[in-house]
Structure formats: C-alpha cells, structure tokens
N, C-alpha and C positions, 0 to 999 in steps of 0.2 A: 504494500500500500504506500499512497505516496503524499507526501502533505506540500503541496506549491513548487513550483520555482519551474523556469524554462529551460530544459537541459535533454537535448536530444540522446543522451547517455540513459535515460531512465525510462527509456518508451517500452521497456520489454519486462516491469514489477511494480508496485504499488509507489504511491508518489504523494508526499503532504510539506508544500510549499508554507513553512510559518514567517510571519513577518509581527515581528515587535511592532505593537502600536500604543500612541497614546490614549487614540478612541477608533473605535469603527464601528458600522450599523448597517443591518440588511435591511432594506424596502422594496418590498413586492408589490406591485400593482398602484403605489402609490400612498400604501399602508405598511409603517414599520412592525419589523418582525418582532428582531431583536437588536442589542445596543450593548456594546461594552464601554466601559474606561480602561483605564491602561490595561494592557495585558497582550497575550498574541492572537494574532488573525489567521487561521489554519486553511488555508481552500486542500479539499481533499479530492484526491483522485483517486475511485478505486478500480485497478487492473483487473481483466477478464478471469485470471485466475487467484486472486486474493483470495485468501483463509484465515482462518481467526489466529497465528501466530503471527500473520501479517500485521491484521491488528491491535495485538498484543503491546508487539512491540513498538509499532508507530505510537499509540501512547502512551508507552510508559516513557518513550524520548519527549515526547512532546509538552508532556508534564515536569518531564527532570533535565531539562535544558535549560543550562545557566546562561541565562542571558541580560542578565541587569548585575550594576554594582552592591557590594553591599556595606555594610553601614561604613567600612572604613575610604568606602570610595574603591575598593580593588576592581577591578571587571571582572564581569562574565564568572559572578560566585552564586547568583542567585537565581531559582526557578522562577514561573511564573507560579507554581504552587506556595516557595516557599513567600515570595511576595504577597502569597492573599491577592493577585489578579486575578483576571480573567478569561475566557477563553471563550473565542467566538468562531464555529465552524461552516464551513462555505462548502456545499459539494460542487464537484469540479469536475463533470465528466469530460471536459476540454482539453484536459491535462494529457491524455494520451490519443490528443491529436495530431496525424500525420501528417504532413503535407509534401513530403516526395515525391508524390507525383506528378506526371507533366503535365496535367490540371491545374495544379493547385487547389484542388480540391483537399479539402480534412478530410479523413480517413478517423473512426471513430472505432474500427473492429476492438484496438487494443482493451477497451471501456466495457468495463464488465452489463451487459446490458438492465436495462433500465429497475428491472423489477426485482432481481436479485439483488443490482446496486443499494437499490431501497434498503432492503433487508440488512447488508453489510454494515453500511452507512448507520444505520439505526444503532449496529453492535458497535459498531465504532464510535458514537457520540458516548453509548453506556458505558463504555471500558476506559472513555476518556475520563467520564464523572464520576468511576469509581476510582483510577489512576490518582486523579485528585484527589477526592474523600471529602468532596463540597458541591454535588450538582448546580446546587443554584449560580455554580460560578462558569459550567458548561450552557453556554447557549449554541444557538444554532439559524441557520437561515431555515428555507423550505427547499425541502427535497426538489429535485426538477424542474424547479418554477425559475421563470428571467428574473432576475436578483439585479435591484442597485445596492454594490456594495459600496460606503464610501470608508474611507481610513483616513487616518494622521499617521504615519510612521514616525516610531521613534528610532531616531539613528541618522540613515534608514539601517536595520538589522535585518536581513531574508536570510532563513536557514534552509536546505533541504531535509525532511524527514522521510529514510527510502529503507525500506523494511528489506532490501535486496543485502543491507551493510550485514544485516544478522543470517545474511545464506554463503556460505563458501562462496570461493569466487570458481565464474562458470556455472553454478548448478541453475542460477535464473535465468540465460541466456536459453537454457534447453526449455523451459518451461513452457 
C-alpha cells in the first residue's frame, strides 16, 4: 500500500504519499467532510494486490514517523501520535496511474478496483485509528467521491509510505 508522492519506482505495490501540514480539509460537492489542524495529510493509494500486512505496516509508519521537533528544538524526534495531531486520509486511486502510453492516456489496471478498494480502504482508516489509540484524531474524506482537498504545508515535509520497504527486495516486482 502506498501513502502519496509521484514516483514512477512505486507503480508495481501499495503507495501512501504523507505530507506534514499545518491545516487541511476535504469538501465534497461543496459540503465539508472533514478538517484537521496540524498534523499529516495521507492520500492513499491502494495497489491491485494489497493485503492487510500491506496495511499493517503502512500505519504503523504513518503513525510513528518523526516528523516534527521536539521540545528541545532537535528535528525529526516526534510522531504525529506523539504530538497529539492529527491525521487526515484522502483515497487516491490516481496514484497508480500510468501514462506510458502513446496516448497518454492513465492506465488505472494497477488500482485495486473500486469495490474491494472500498473495503481495504475502510481497514486501513481502522488500523490507522487503532495504530494511534485516539480515533477521533483519524479522519477521513469520502471514498470515491471528487474531493477539494485544500492544505497549508508545513515545511513543505512529503514522505513516501510504500509497504514494498517491509518485502525483500525483488519479491514485489513478481507480484
């Protein structure tokens, strides 16, 4: 599973682009979803063949990734768990979109299709808010639906979160 970032290295396992923010907020149709203050913005991409250690591990990174100073000023000591932030989750079937081709056309096969994504998606918000051990601090957009997402970046900070780091290398390439 993959959490954000544009990196044609990652088109073949799960993928979650996080980016440090100050604030950010989903609005659907012209009716906000959800809303954070500081914490990370996760757009999630889930791969045609993700499984729940994909999941797993996408957050329990996503949660214990020091990415803010802590009280002494040092970088990069603190979660956004251990800060008491927030976490705001975007899905992102775009993420393992192709465009190789002499079209230019996207190519979407990589993207686990819509109805099981659902279901993954759903586990992965849960595993995210027990990872943390404070749901109320896991939000979320709407599944499927055209999303204005807006953000403040703090930094700007963007991490990859790619569930491929925790498979030998080679065994996801055959996947």
């Amino acid at each position: 599973m993959r959490v954000a970032a544009c990196n044609m290295r990652l088109a073949h396992c799960p993928l979650v682009p996080s980016q440090r923010v100050k604030s950010a907020s989903v609005t659907v149709e012209g009716t906000l979803v959800s809303q954070i203050s500081r914490g990370v913005l996760a757009l999630v991409g889930i791969y045609k063949d993700d499984n729940a250690a994909d999941l797993e591990y996408c957050a329990k990174k996503l949660c214990a990734s020091k990415l803010w100073d802590n009280e002494n000023q040092k970088s990069w000591r603190k979660s956004v768990k251990q800060m008491e932030y927030e976490v705001l989750l975007v899905s992102q079937f775009t993420l393992f979109g192709d465009i190789s081709n002499k079209k230019h056309v996207p190519d979407f096969s990589k993207s686990m299709k819509s109805a099981h994504a659902s279901a993954r998606y759903g586990e992965f918000k849960s595993i995210v808010a027990a990872q943390y051990g404070d749901p109320t601090k896991v939000k979320d957009g709407v599944f499927g639906a055209m999303m204005d997402v807006t953000l403040v970046n703090d930094g700007p900070v963007t991490l990859l979160v790619d569930s491929r780091e925790s498979i030998p290398d080679g065994v996801c390439a055959e996947r």
